[in-house]
C-alpha positions as CSV (number, residue, x, y, z in Angstrom):
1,X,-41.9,21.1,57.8
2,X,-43.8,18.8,55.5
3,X,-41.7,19.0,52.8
4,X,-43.6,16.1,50.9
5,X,-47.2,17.6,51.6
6,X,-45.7,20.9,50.3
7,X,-44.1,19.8,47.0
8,X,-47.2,17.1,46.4
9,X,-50.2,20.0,46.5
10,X,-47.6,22.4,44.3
11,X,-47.4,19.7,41.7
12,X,-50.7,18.6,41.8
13,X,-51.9,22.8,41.8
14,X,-50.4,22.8,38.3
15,X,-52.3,20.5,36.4
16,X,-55.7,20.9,38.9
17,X,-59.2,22.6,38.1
18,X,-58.1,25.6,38.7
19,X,-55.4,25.7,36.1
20,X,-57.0,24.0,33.4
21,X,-60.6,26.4,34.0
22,X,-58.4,29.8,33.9
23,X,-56.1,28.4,31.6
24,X,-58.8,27.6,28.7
25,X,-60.2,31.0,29.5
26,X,-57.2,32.6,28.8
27,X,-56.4,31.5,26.0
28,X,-59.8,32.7,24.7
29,X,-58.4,36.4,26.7
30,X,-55.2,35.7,24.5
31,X,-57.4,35.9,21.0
32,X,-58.9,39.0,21.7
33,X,-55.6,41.1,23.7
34,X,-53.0,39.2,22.7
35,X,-53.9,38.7,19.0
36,X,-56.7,41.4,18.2
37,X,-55.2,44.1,20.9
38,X,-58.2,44.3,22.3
39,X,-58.9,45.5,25.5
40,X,-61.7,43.4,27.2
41,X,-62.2,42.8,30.5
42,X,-65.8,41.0,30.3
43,X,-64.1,37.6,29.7
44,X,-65.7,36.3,32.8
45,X,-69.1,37.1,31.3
46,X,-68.5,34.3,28.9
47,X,-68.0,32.0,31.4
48,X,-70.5,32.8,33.8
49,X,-73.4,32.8,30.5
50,X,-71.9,29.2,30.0
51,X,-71.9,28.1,33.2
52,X,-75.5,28.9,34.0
53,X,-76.7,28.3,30.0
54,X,-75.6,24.9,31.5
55,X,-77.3,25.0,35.1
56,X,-80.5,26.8,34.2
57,X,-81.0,24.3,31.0
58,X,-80.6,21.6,33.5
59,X,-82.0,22.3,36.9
60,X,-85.1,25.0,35.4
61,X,-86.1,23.6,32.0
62,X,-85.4,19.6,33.0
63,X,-83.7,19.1,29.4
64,X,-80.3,16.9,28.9
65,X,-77.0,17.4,29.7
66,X,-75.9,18.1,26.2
67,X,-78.5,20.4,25.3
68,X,-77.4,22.7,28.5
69,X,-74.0,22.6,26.6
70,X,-75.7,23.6,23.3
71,X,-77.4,26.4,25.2
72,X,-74.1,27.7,27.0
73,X,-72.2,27.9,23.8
74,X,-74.8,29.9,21.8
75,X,-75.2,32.6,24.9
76,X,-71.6,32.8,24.7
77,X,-72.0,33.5,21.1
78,X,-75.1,35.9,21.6
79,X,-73.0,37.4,24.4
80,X,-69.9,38.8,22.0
81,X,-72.4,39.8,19.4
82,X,-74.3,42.3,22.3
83,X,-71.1,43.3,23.6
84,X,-69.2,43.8,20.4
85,X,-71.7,46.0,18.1
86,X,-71.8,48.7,20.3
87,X,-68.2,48.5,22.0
88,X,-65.9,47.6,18.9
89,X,-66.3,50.7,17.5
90,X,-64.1,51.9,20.5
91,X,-60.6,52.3,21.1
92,X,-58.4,50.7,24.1
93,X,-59.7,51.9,27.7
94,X,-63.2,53.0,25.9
95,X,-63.3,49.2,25.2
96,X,-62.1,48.1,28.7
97,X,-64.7,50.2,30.7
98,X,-67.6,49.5,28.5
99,X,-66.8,45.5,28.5
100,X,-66.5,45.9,32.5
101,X,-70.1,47.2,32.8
102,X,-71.0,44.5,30.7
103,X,-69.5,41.8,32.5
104,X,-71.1,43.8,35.8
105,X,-74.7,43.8,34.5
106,X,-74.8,40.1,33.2
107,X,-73.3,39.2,37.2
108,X,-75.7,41.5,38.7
109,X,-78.2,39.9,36.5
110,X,-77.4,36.3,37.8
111,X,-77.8,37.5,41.3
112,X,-80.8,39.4,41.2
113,X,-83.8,38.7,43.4
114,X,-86.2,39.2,40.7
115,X,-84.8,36.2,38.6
116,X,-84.1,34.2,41.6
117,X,-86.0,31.3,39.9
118,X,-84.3,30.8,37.2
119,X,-80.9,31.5,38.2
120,X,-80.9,31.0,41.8
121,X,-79.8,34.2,43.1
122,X,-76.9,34.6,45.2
123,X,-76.5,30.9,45.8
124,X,-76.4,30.0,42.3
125,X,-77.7,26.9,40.7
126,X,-76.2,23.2,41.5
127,X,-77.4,19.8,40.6
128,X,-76.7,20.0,37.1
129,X,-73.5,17.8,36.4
130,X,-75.0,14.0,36.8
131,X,-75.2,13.6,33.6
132,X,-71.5,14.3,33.0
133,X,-70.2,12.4,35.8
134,X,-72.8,9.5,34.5
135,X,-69.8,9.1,31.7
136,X,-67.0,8.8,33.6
137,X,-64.9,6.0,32.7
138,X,-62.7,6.5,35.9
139,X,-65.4,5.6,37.8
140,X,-65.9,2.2,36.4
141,X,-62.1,1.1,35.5
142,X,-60.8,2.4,38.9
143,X,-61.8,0.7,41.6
144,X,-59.9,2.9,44.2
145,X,-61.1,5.9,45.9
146,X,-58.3,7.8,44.3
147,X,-56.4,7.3,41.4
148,X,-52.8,8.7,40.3
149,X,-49.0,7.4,40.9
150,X,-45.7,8.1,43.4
151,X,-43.7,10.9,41.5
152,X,-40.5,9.3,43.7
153,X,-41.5,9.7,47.4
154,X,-44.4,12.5,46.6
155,X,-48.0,11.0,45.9
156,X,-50.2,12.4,43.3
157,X,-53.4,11.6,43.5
158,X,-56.8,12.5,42.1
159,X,-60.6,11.1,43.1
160,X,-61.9,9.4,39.9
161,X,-64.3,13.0,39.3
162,X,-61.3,15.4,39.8
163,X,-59.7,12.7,37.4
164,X,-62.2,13.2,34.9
165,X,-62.8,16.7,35.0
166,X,-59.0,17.4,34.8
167,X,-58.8,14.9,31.5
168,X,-61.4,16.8,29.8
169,X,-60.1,20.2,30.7
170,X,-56.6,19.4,29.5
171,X,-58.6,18.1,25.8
172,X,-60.3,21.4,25.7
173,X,-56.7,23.3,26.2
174,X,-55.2,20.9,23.5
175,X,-57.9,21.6,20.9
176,X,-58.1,25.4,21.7
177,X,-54.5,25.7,21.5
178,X,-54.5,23.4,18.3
179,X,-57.2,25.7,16.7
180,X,-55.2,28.7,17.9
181,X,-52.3,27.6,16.2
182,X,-54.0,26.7,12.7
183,X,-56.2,30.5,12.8
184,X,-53.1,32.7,13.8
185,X,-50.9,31.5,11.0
186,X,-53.7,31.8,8.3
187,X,-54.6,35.1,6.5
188,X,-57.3,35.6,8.8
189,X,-55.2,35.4,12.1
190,X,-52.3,37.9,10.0
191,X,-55.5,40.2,9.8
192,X,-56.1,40.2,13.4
193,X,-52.8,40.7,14.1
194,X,-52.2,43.9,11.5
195,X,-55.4,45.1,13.2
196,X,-53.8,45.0,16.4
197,X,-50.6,46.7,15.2
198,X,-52.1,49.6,13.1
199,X,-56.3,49.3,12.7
200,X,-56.3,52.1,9.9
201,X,-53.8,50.8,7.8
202,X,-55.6,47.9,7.6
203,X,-58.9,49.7,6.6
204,X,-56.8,51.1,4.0
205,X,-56.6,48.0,2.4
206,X,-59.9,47.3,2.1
207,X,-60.6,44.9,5.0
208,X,-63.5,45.1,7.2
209,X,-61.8,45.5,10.6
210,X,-65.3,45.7,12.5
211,X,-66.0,42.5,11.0
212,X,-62.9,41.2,12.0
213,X,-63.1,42.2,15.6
214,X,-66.5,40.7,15.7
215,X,-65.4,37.3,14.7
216,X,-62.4,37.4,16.9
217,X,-64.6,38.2,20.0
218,X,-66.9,35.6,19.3
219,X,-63.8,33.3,18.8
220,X,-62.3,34.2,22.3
221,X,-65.5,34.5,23.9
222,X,-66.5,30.6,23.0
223,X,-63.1,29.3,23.8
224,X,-63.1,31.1,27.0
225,X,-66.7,30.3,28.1
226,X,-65.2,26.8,27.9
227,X,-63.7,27.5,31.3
228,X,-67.1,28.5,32.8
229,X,-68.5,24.8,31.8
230,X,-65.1,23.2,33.8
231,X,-65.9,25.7,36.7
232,X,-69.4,24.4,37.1
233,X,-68.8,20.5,36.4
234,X,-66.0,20.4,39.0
235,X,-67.9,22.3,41.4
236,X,-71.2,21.2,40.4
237,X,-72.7,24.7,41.2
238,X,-72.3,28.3,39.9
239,X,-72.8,31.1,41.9
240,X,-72.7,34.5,40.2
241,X,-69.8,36.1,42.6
242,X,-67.0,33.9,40.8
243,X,-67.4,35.6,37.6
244,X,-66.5,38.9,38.9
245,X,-64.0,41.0,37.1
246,X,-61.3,39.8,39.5
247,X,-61.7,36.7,37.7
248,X,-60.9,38.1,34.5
249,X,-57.7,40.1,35.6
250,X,-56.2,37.0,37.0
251,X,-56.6,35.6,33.4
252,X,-55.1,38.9,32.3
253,X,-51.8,38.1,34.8
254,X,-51.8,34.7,33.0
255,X,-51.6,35.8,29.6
256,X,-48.9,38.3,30.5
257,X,-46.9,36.2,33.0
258,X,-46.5,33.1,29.8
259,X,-46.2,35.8,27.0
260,X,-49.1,37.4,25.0
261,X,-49.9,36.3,21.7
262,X,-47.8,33.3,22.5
263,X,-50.2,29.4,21.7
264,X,-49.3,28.1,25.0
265,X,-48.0,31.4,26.9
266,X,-51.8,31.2,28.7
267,X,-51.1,27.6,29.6
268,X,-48.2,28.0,31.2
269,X,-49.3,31.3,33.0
270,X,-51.6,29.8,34.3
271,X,-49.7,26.6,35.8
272,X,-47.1,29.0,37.0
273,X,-50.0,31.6,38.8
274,X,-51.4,28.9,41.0
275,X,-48.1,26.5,41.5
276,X,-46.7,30.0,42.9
277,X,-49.7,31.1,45.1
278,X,-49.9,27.2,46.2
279,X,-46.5,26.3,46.9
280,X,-46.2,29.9,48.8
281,X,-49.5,29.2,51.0
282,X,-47.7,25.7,51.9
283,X,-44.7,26.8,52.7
284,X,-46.0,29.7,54.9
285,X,-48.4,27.8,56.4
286,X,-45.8,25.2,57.3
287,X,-43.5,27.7,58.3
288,X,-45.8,29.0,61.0
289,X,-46.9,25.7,61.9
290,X,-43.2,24.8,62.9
291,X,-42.5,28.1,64.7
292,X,-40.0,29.3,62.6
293,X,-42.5,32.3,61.8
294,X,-43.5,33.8,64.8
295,X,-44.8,37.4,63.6
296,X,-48.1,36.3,62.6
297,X,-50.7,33.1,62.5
298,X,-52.0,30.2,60.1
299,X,-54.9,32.8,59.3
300,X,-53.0,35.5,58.3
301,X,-50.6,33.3,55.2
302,X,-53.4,33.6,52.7
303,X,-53.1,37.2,52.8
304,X,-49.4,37.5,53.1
305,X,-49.2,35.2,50.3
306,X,-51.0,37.4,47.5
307,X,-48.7,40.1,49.0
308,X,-45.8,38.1,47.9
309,X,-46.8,36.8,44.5
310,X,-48.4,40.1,43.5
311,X,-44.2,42.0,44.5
312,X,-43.1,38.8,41.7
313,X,-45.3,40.0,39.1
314,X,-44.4,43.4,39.9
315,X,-40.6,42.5,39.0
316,X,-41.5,40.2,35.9
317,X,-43.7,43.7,34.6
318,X,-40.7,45.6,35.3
319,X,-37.4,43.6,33.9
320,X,-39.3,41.4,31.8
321,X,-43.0,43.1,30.8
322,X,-43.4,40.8,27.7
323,X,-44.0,37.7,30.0
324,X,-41.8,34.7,29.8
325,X,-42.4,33.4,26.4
326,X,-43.4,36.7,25.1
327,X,-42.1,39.4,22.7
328,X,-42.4,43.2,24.1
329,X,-43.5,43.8,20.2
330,X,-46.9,41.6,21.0
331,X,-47.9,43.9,23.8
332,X,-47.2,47.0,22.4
333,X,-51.1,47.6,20.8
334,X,-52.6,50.6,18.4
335,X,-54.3,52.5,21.5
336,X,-54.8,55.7,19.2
């Protein structure tokens, strides 16, 4: 077995696209659940109206790069304002169904035939990322077709626009988590989080809690929509399937795997969803590849290995349902 091949993709799977996309979306997840207690599960709506506020602006309308980023940020805003004035009037699963249609129409909406012009249908939109990649400085102080260092004998390497999109990402999760930090210990974040323990008490006392919702799903909805811009920069496409509502329970396994309402408990979640579902693939797959598995093939590992991870977070919701940074009193939400 590769042992060195194994450990090198693990490593590198913590601190890839993947993690840093879901990661900055989760954190977003973690203002509204973790914080507010509320249930949405739209959250990949706010990346997907990001991603192609991007594209569209782009590719259709032949403007700049940073006026597609302009564009992404105020759907995302226009986004939580359609979703939240009708749904946050609504109490726990009330909230999650009516966010899931949501997040279904605005997909089924990017895939649609009739709009296949401007938003490409079910093949998406793609050519929209020059201008980002136009400032990469890894590009023009690395010479190499790669760029990274030896962790001891394991190699971890990057190509100059993995390099870039990866630097950025991990910005965006600094600066999220930073203003994360500074909201939640402020009177406003002690409102969200009195809202999330006991809503009515905190009507009692005068305090808008509509109002406060809003702002918090607007708040959650930008940061998270973040994560739709890395999506479509490192693939440089967007294609209306990836921002299913699968998308958005794996951010929900995140934030619960790190610890909800926890500043860096969706970081880590996420680091620790796909370094397990990588390192398990690997393994498997080198397993099988050296004959010491003989009850099934190469094809069959990506399946098994979802089996196996999913039985983990199974046990951690079972002996440890607060996550691994978390506090069970953080989960434990006014569903009344």
């Amino acid at each position: 077995m590769d042992w060195i091949t194994i450990i090198s993709t693990t490593l590198k799977s913590a601190v890839g696209v993947e993690t840093v996309l879901y990661g900055v979306a989760a954190i977003g997840l973690n203002v509204h659940f973790g914080y507010t207690g509320l249930l949405n599960f739209g959250q990949a709506a706010f990346m997907g109206v990001a991603g192609y506020g991007l594209a569209v602006t782009v590719t259709v309308m032949g403007l700049p790069f940073w006026v597609g980023i302009g564009v992404g940020l105020v759907a995302a805003v226009l986004l939580a304002l359609l979703m939240g004035i009708p749904t946050l009037h609504l109490r726990a699963d009330y909230l999650a169904i009516v966010t899931i249609a949501g997040a279904e129409i605005v997909r089924l909406i990017f895939r649609s035939v009739a709009f296949k012009d401007v938003f490409g249908g079910s093949d998406g939109q793609r050519g929209f990322s020059n201008g980002f990649y136009a400032i990469n400085p890894f590009e023009h102080f690395f010479t190499a077709r790669q760029y990274g260092f030896n962790l001891g004998p394991v190699p971890l390497f990057f190509s100059p626009r993995q390099t870039w999109v990866i630097f950025v990402g991990w910005v965006l999760i600094a600066l999220a988590c930073g203003v994360v930090f500074l909201l939640m210990r402020s009177p406003w974040g002690r409102v969200l989080k009195a809202i999330r323990e006991d809503e009515d008490a905190v009507r009692s006392l005068g305090k808008s809690v509509f109002s406060y919702k809003m702002q918090s799903l607007v708040l959650g909805g930008v940061i998270g929509s973040l994560g739709g811009f890395i999506y479509g920069l490192a693939y440089a496409s967007v294609q209306p399937d990836v921002f299913g509502t699968e998308t958005t329970f794996y951010m929900y396994t995140m934030v619960i795997l790190g610890g909800a309402a926890r500043v860096f408990g969706p970081v880590i979640g996420s680091m620790l969803f796909w370094v397990l579902l990588v390192l398990v693939y690997g393994v498997l797959a080198e397993a099988v590849g050296a004959g010491y598995i003989t009850f099934m093939d190469v094809n069959q590992v990506g399946a098994l290995r979802w089996i196996l991870v999913g039985l983990g977070l199974i046990l951690l919701l079972i002996f440890r349902p607060q996550g691994i940074f978390g506090d069970k009193r953080e989960i434990a939400i006014d569903a009344r």
